[in-house]
ZAZAPA-487516 format. One record per residue: residue in one letter; x, y, z of N, C-alpha, C, CB in turn. Coordinates in steps of 0.001 Angstrom, whole numbers, plus 500000, padded with zeros to 6 digits. Glycine has a CB too. Layout:
// residues N
AXYZXYZXYZXYZ;...
This chain:
// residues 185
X162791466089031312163486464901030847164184465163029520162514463735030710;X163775466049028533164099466043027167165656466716027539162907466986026058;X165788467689028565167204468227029246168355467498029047167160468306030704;X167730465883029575168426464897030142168852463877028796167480464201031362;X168325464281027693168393463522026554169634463957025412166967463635025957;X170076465765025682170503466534025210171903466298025954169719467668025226;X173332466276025365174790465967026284175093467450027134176403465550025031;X175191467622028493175718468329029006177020468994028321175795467770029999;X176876470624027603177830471028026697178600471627027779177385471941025446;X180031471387027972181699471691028629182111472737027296183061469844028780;X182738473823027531183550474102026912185117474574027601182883474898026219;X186028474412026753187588474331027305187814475401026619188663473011027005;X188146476725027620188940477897027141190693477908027194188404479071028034;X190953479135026099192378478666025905193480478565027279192980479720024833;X192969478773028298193113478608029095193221476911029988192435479457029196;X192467476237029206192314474658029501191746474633030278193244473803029770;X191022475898031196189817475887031910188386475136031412189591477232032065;X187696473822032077186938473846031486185314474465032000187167472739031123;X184567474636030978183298475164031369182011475042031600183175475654030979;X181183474355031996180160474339032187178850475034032063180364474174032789;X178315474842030870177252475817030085176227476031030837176678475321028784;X175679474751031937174677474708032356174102475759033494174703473591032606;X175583475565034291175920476535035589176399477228035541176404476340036487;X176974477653034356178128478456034393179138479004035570177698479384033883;X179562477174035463180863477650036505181954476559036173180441477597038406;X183298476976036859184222475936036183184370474683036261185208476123036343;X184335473613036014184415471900036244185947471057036550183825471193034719;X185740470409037028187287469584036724187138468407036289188246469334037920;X187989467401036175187592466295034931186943465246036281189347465452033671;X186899465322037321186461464023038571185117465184037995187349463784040907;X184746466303038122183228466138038318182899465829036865182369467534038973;X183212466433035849182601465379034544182284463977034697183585465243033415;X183014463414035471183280461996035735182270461725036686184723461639036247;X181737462586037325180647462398038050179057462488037302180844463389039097;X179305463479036266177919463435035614177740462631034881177515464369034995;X179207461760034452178550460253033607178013459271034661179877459260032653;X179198459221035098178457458543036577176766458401036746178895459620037932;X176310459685037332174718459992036885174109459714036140174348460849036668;X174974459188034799173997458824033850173812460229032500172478458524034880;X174900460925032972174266462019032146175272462141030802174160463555033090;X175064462283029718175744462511028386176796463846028767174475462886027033;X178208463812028261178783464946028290179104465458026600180061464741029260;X179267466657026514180074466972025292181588468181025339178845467596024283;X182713468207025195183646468907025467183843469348024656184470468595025902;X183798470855024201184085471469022842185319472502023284182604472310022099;X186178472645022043187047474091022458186540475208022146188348474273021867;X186313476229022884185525477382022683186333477926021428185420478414024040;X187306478002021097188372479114020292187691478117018744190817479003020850;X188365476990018589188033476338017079187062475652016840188882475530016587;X185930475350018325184834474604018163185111472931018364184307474982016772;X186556472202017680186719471082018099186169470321019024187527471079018268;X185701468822018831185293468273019712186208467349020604184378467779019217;X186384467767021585187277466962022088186900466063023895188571468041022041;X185670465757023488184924464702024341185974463544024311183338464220023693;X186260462930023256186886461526023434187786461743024374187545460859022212;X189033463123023618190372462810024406190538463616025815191669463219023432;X188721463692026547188814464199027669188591462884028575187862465392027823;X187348462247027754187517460620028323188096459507028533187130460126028093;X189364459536027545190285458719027411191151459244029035191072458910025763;X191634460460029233192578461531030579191996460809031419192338463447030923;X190250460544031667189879460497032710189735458881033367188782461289032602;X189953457843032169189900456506032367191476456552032913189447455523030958;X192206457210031928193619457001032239194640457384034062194161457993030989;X193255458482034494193497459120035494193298458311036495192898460177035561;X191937457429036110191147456312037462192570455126037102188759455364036953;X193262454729036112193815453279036562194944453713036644193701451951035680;X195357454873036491196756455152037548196465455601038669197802456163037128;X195485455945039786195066455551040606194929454133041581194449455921040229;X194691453573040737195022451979041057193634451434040929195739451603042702;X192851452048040350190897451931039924191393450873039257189737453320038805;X191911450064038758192137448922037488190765448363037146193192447515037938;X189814448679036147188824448313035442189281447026034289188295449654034825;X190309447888033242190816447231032336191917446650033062191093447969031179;X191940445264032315192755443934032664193781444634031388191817441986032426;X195557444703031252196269444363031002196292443856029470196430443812031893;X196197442491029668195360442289028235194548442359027028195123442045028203;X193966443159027939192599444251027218193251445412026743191285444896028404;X193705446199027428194617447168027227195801447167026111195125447266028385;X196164446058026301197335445299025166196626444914023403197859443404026051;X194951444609023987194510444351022663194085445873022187193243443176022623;X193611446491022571192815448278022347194253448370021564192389449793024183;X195295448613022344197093449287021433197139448438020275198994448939022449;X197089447043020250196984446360018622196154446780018113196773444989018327;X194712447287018288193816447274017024194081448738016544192082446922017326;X194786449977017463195376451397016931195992451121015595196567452084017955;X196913449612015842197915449924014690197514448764013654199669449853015199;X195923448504013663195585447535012058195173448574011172194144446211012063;X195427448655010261194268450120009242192966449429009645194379450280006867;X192356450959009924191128451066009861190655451191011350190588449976009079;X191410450701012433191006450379013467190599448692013625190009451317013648;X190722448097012997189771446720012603188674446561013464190550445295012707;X188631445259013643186941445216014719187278445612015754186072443747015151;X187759445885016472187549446154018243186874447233018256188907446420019269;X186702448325017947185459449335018195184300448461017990185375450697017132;X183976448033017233182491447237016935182130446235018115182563446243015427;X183271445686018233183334444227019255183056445001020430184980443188019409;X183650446109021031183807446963021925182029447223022262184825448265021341;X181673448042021206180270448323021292179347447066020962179963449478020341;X179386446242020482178490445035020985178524444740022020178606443958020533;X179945444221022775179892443436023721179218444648024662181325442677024095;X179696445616024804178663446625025721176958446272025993178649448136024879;X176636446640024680175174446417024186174773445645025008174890445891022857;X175688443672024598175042442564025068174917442331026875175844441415024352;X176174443558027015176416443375028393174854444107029621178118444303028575;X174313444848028844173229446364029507172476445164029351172695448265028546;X172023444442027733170681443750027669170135442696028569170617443203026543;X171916442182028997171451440903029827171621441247031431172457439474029398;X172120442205031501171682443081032907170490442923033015171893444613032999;X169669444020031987168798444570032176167485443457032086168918445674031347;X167550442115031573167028441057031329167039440357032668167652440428030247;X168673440620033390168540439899034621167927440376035834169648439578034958;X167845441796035577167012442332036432165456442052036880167101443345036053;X164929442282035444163855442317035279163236440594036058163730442721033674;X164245439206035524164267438435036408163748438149037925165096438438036326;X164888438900038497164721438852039673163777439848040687165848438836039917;X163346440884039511162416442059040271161054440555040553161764443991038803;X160871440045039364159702438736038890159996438189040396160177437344037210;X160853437445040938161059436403041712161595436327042897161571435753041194;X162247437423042933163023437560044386162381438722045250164724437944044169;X162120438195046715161555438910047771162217440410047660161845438133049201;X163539440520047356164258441691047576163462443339046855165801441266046856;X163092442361046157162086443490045235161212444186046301160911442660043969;X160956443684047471159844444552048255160820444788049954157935443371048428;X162505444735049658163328445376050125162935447293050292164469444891049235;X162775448291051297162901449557051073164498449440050883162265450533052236;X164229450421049389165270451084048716165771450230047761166294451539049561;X165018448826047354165521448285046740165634448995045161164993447171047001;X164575449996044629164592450528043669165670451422043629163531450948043472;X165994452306044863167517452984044762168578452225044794167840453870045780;X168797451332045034169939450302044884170005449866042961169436448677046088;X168918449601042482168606449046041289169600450288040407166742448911040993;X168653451560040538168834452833039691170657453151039846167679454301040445;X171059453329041162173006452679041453173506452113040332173321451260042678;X172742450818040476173605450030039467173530450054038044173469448810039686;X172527450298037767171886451027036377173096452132036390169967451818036508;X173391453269036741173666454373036611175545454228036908172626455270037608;X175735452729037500177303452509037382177792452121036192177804451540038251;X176390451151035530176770450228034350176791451149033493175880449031033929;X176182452247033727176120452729032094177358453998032102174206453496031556;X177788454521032995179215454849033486180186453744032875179301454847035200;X180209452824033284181308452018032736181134451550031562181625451007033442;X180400451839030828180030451323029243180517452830028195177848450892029088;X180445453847029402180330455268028492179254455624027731181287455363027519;X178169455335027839177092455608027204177141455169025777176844456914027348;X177349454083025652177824453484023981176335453690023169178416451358023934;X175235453467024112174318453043023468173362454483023627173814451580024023;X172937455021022882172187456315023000170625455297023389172241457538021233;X170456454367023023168969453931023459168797453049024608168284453208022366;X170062453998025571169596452627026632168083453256027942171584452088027907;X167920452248027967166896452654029603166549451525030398165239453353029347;X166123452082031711165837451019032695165383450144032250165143451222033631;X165460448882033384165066447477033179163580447952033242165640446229034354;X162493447181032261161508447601032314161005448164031440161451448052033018;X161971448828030889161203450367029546162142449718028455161745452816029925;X162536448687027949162587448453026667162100448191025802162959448073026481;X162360447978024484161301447634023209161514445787023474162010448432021158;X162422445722024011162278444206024002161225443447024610163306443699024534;X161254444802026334160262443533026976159132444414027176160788442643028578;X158921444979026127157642445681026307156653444759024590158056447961026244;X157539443855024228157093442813023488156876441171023396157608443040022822;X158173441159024870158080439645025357156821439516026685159842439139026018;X156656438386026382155385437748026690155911437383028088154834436453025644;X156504436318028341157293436201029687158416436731030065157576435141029926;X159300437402029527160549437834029457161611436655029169160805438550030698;X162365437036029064163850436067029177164571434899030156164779436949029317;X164354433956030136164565432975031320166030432950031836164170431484030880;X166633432472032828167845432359033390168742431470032279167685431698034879;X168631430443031822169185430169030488169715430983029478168418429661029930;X168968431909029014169013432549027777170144433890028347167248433019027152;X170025434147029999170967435125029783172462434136030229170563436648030813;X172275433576030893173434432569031131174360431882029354172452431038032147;X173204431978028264173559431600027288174596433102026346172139430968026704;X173786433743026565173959435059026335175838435315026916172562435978027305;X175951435561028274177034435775028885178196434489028212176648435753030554;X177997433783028061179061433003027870179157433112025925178718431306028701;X178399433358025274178677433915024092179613434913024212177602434356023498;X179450436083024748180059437375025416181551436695025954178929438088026869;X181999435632026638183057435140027101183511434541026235183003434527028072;X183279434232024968183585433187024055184373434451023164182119432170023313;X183838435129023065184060436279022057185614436958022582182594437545022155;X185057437143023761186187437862024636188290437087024616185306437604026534;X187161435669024792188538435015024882189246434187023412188333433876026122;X188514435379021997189141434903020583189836436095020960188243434701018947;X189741437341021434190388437945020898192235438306021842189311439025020597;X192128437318022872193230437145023559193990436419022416193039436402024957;
């Protein structure tokens, strides 16, 4: 597990070949895209100057899925990310970016835990591989913002709450998250 804690190191020879430390064999940017997918941390370095160039391999590869016609990001969203390039500093949208992430895993992972409590589906076969899916999409589509995330179940939160979180509180939760979303339109 500690393997799994450590970012899968890529390196890009001057060649723009990239590399794969683990296997040592060559990668293309869909299978990187597959080991986040999995859940797994990447890191992209240039072998020649050492540079890290993880971001602007992740940025190619979002850019690759919605010219595809993958459309994740709404338009608008997209329109706000290009305004906050040009405030100094970046202004809040990185922060807002990584909260709203955060709030987005917690109340997943809150709603899960929910319905594992209450719904028959829980004693569905495979319902735990279906769970770990979606776990392992969400945190794909978040990019791993949060280095402390983990399954529903293994948090510090509800390994301190008494009943867990009621349907209210994440329903309250999400529409905070929508409130936020729709100042910055």
């Amino acid at each position: 597990m500690a393997e799994q804690e450590k970012p899968l190191l890529i390196k890009r020879y001057a060649s723009r070949r990239l590399y794969n430390t683990e296997t040592s064999d060559y990668v293309t940017l869909e299978d990187i895209a597959g080991f986040i997918r999995d859940g797994r941390e990447v890191q992209i370095v240039d072998l020649k100057s050492g540079d890290d160039l993880t971001r602007q391999y992740l940025l190619q590869i979002i850019a690759e899925h919605e010219s595809r016609g993958e459309n994740v990001l709404p338009v608008n969203v997209l329109n706000d990310l290009v305004r906050s390039y040009m405030v100094p500093g970046g202004g809040m949208m990185p922060h807002f970016l990584q909260s709203s992430f955060e709030m987005l895993r917690e109340s997943q992972s809150k709603m899960m835990e929910n319905m594992s409590a209450i719904s028959p589906m829980t004693q569905i076969p495979g319902f735990e591989a279906m769970q770990a899916q979606q776990e392992a999409f969400l945190k794909a589509m978040t990019g791993g913002l949060s280095a402390n995330w983990s399954a529903p179940g293994q948090t510090e939160s509800t390994k301190s709450d008494e009943g867990g979180e009621d349907l209210d509180e994440i329903k309250k939760q999400l529409a905070d998250l929508q409130n936020k979303l729709s100042k910055l339109s």
